[in-house]
C-alpha positions in Angstrom: 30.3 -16.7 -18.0 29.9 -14.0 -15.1 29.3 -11.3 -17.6 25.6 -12.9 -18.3 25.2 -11.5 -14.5 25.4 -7.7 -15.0 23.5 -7.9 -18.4 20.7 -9.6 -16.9 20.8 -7.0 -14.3 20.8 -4.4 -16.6 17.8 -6.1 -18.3 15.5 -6.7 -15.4 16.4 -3.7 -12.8 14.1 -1.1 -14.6 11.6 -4.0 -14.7 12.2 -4.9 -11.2 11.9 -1.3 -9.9 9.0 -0.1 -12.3 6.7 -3.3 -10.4 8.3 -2.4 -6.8 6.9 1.6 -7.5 3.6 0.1 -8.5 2.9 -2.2 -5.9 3.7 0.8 -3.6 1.5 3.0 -5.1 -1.3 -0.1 -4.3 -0.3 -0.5 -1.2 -0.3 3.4 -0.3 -3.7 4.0 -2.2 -5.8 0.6 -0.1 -4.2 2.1 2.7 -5.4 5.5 2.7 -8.8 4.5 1.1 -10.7 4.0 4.1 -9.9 7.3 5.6 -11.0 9.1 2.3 -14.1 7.3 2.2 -14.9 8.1 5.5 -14.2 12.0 4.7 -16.6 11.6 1.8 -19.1 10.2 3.8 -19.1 12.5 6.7 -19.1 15.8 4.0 -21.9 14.3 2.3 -24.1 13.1 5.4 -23.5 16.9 6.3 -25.1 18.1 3.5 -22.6 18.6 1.0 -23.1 17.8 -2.8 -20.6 15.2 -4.2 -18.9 18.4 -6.0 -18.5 20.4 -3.1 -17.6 17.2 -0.9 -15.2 16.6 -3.2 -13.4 20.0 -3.5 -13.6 20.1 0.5 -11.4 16.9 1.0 -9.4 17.4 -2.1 -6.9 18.9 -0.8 -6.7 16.6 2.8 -5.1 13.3 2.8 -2.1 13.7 0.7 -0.2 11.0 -0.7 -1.4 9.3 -4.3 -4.9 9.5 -3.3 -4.9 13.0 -2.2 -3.2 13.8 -5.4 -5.9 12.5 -7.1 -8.2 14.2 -5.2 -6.6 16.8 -5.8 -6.5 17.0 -9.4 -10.0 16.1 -9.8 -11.2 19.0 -7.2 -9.1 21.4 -9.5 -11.5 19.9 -12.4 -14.6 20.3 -10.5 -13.7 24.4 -9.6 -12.8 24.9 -13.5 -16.5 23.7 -14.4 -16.1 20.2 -15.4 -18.4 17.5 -14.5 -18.5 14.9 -11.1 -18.1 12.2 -13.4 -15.1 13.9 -15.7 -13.6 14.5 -12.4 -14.1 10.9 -10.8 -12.0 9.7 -14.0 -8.9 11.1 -12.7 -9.6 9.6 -9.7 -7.7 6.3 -9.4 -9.9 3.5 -10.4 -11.7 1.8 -7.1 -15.0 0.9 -6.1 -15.2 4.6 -4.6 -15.3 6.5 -7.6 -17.6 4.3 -9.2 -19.9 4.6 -6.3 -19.9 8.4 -6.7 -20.4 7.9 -10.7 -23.4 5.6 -10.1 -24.5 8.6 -7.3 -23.9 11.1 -10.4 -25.2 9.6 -13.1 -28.3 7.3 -12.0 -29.0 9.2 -7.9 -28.1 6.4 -6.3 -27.7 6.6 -2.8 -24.7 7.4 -1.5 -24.3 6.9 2.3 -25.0 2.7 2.0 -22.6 2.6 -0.7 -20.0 4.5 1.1 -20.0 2.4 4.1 -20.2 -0.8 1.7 -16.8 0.7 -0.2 -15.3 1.5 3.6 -16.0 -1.9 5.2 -14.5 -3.8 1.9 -11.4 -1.2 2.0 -10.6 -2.1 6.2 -10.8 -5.3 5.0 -8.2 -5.3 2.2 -6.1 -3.2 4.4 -6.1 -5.7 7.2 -5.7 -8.5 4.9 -2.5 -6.6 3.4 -1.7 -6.3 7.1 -2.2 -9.8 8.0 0.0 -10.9 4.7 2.4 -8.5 5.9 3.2 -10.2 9.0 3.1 -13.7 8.2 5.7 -12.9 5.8 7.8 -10.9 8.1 9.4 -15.0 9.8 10.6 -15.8 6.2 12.3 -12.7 5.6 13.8 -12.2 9.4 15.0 -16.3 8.6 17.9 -15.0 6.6 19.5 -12.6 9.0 18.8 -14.7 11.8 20.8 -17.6 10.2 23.5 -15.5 8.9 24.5 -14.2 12.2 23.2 -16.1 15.3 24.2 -19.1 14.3 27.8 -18.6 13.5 27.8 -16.5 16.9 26.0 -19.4 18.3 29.4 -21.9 16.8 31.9 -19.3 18.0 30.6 -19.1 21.7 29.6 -22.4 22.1 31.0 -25.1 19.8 34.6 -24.0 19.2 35.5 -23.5 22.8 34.3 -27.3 23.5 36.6 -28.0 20.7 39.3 -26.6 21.5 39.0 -27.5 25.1 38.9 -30.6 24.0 41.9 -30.9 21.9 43.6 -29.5 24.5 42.8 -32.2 26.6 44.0 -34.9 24.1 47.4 -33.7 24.0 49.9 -35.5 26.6 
């Protein structure tokens, strides 16, 4: 009967690991998608095409979004497209503003601010979750050491104190 335990671990610990990488390549990317925008929008308010914006912060925030940036500013300097580059961009509201700004001339400074507001927002709501989670998951530690600590300091010396005092 105990050897269903390692199987099952064997099953669900690529499965288990493969969602854990993915929700911290979320996390990292809603955190660092304000900053980016913000880039964006100060190179473009400068005066900077989309293209050239892009290649200028490409290479800036590192991390899965930089990488991204990265790889789609190489695309841009080879001669591809804004919008062939914003594909390999990970998919968020930002890249589809600059496609909309590509393809149709929308403009681009309202947008970014919308796309910056929304993305403080997840990433204080993330934030928020974060900590009213953090109780639970200190309730474990918290019971498995202060409270026997809390017996052996307090409880068993009354105890024993008062055996000790039963004894003729």
């Amino acid at each position: 009967p105990l050897a269903v335990v390692p199987v099952a671990w064997a099953v669900l610990a690529p499965t288990l690991a493969a969602r854990r990488s993915r929700r911290a390549l979320e996390a990292a990317v809603a955190d660092q998608l304000p900053d980016v925008v913000d880039l964006l929008a100060l190179t473009t308010s400068a005066g900077l095409p989309t293209a050239a914006a892009l290649c200028v912060i490409g290479r800036r925030p590192g991390g899965p979004l930089g990488a991204a940036l990265d790889r789609a500013a190489a695309h841009i300097e080879r001669g591809g497209t804004v919008a062939n580059a914003l594909a390999l961009v990970v998919d968020s509201a930002g890249a589809l503003t600059l496609a909309a700004h590509d393809r149709y001339g929308t403009p681009l400074a309202p947008a970014l601010e919308r796309v910056a507001i929304e993305s403080r927002l997840h990433r204080r709501r993330q934030a928020e979750e974060a900590a009213r989670r953090l109780p639970v998951m200190l309730l474990f530690p918290l019971v498995l050491t202060t409270l026997p600590a809390f017996a052996l300091l307090t409880v068993v010396p009354l105890l024993a104190g008062s055996f000790g005092s039963l004894s003729p």
